[in-house]
TIRO-2110 file (N, C-alpha, C; in Angstrom, 1 decimal):
// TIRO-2110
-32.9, -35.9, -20.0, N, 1, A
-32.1, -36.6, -19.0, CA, 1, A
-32.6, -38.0, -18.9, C, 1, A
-31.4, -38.9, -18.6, N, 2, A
-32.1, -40.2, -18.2, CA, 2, A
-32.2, -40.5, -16.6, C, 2, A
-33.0, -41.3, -16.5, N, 3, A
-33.0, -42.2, -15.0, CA, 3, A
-32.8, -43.6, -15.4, C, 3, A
-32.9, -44.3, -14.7, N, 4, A
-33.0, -45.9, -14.2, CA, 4, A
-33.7, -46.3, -13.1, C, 4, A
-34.1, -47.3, -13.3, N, 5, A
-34.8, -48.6, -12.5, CA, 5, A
-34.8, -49.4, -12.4, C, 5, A
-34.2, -50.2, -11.0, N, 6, A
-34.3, -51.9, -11.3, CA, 6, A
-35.0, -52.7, -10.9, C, 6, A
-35.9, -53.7, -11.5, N, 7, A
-37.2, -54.0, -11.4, CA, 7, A
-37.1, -55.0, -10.5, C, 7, A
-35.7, -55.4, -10.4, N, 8, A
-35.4, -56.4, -8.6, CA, 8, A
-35.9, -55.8, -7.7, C, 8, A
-34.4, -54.8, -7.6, N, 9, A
-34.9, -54.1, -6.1, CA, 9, A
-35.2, -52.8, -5.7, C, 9, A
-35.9, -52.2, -7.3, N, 10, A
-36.4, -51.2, -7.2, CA, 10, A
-35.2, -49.8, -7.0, C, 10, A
-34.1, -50.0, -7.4, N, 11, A
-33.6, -48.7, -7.5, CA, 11, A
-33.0, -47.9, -7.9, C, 11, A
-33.7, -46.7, -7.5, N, 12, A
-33.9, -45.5, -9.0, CA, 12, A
-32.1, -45.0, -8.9, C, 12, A
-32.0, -44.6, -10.4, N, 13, A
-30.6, -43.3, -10.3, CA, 13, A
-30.9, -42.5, -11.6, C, 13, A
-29.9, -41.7, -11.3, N, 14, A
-30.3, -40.8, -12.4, CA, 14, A
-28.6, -40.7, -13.0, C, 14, A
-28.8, -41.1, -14.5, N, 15, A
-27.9, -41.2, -15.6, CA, 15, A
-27.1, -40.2, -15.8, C, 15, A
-27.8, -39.0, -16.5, N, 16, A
-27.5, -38.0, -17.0, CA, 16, A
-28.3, -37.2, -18.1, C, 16, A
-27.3, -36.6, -18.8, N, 17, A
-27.8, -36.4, -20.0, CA, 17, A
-28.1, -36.9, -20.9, C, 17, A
-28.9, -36.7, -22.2, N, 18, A
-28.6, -38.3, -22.9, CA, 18, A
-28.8, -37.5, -24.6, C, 18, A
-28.2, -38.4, -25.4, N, 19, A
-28.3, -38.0, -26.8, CA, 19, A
-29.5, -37.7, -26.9, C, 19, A
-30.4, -36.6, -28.1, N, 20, A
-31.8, -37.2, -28.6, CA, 20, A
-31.8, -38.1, -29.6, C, 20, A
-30.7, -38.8, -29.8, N, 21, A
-31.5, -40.2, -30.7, CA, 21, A
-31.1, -41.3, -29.8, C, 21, A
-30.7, -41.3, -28.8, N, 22, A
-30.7, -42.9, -27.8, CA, 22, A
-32.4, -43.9, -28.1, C, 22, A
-32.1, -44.5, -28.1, N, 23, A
-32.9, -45.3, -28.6, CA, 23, A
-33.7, -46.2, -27.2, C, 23, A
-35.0, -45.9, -26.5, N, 24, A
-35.9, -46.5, -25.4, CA, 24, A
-36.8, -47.5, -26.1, C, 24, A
-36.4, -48.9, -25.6, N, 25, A
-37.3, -49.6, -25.9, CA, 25, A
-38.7, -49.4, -25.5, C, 25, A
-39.9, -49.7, -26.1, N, 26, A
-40.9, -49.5, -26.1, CA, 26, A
-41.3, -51.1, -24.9, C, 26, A
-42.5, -51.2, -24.1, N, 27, A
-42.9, -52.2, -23.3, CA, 27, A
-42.9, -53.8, -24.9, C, 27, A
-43.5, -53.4, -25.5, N, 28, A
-44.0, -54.4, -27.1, CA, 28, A
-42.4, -55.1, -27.4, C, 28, A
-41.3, -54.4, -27.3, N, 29, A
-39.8, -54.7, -27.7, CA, 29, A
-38.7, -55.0, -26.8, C, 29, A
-39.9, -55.7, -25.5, N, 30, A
-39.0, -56.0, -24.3, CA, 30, A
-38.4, -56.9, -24.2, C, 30, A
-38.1, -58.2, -25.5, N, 31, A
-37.7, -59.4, -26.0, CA, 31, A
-36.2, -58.6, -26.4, C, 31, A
-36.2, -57.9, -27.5, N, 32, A
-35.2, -57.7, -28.3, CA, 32, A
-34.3, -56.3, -27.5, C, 32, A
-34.7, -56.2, -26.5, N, 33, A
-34.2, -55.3, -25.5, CA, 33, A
-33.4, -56.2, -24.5, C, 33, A
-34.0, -57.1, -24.3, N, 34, A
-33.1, -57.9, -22.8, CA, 34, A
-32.2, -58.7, -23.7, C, 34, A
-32.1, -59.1, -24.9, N, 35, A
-30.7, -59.1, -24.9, CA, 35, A
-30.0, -58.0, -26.0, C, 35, A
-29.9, -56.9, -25.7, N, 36, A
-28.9, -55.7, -25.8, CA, 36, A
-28.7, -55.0, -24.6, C, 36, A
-29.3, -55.6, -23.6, N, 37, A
-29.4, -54.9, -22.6, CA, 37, A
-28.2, -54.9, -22.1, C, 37, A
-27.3, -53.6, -21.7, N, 38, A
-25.8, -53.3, -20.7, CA, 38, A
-25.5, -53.3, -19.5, C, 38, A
-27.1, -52.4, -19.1, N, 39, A
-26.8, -51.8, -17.6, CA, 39, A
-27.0, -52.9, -16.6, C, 39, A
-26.7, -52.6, -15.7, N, 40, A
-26.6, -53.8, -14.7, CA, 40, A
-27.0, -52.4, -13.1, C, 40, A
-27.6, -53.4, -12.5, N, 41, A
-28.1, -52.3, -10.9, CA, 41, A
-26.6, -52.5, -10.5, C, 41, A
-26.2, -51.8, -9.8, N, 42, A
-25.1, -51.7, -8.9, CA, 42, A
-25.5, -51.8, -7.4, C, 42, A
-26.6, -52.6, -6.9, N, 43, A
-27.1, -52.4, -5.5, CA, 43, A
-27.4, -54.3, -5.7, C, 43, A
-27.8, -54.6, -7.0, N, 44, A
-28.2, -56.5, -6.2, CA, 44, A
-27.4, -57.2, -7.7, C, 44, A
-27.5, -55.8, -8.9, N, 45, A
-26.5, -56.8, -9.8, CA, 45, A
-27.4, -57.3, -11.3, C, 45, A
-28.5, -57.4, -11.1, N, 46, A
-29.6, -57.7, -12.0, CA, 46, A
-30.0, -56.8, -13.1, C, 46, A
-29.9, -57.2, -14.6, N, 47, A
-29.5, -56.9, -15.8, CA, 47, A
-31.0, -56.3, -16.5, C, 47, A
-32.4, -56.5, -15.2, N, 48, A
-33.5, -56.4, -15.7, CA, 48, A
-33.8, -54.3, -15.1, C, 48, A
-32.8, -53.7, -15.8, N, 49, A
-33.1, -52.0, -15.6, CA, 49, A
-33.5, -51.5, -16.7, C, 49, A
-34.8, -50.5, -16.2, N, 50, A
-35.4, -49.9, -17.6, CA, 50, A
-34.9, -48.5, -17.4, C, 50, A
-34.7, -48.1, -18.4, N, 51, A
-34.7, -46.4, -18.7, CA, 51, A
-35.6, -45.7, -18.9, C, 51, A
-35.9, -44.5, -18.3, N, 52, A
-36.7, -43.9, -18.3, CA, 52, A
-36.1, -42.6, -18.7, C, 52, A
-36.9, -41.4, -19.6, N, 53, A
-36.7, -40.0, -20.4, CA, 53, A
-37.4, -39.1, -19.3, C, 53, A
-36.6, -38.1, -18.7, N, 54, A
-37.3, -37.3, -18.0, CA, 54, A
-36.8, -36.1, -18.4, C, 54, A
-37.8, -34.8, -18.4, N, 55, A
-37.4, -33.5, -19.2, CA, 55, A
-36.3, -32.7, -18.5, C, 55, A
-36.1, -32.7, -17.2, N, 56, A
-35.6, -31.4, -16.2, CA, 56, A
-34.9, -32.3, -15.0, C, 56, A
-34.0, -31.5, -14.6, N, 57, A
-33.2, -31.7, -13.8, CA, 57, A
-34.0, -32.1, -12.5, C, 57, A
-35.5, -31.3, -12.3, N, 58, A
-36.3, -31.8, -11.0, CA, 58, A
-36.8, -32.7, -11.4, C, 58, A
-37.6, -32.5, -12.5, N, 59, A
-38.2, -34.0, -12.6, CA, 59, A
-37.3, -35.3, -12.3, C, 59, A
-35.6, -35.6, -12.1, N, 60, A
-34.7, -36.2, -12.4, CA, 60, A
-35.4, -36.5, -10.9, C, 60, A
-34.7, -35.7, -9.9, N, 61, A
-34.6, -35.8, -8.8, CA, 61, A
-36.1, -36.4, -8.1, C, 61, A
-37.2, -35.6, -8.3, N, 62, A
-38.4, -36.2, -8.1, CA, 62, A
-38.8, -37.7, -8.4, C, 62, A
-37.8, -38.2, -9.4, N, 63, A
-38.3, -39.4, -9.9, CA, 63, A
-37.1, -40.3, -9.2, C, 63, A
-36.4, -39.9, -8.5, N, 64, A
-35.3, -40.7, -7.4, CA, 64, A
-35.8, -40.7, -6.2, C, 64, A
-36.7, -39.7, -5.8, N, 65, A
-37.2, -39.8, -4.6, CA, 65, A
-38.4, -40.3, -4.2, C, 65, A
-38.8, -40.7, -5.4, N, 66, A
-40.3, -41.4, -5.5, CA, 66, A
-41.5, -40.2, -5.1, C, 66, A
-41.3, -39.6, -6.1, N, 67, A
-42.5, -38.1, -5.5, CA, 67, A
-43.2, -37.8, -7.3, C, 67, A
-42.5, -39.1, -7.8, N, 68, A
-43.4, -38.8, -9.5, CA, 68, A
-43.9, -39.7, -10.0, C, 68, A
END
């Protein structure tokens, strides 16, 4: 599953499912990531959201609630 994060204003959602070859930039490839970058926060607007791989449906939720 994926989540998101937006490093404005901090907030989390949870994506869905996701292919296993989607491609997560690594912290080193944070240059050639901000500009391919799509997602945009839907709460302030800002284009700086990282994705995050989480295994399980809880861990999904845990990681929205800030308990991971």
């Amino acid at each position: 599953m994926l989540c998101a994060e937006c490093s404005r204003c901090r907030r989390k959602s949870i994506i869905g499912l996701a292919p296993a070859d989607v491609y997560l930039p690594r912290p080193a490839d944070a240059a050639g990531a901000a500009q391919g970058a799509r997602l945009r926060c839907d709460l302030c607007g800002s284009k700086d959201v990282k994705l995050i791989r989480v295994a399980s449906p809880a861990e999904a939720v845990a990681f929205v609630t800030s308990r991971m």
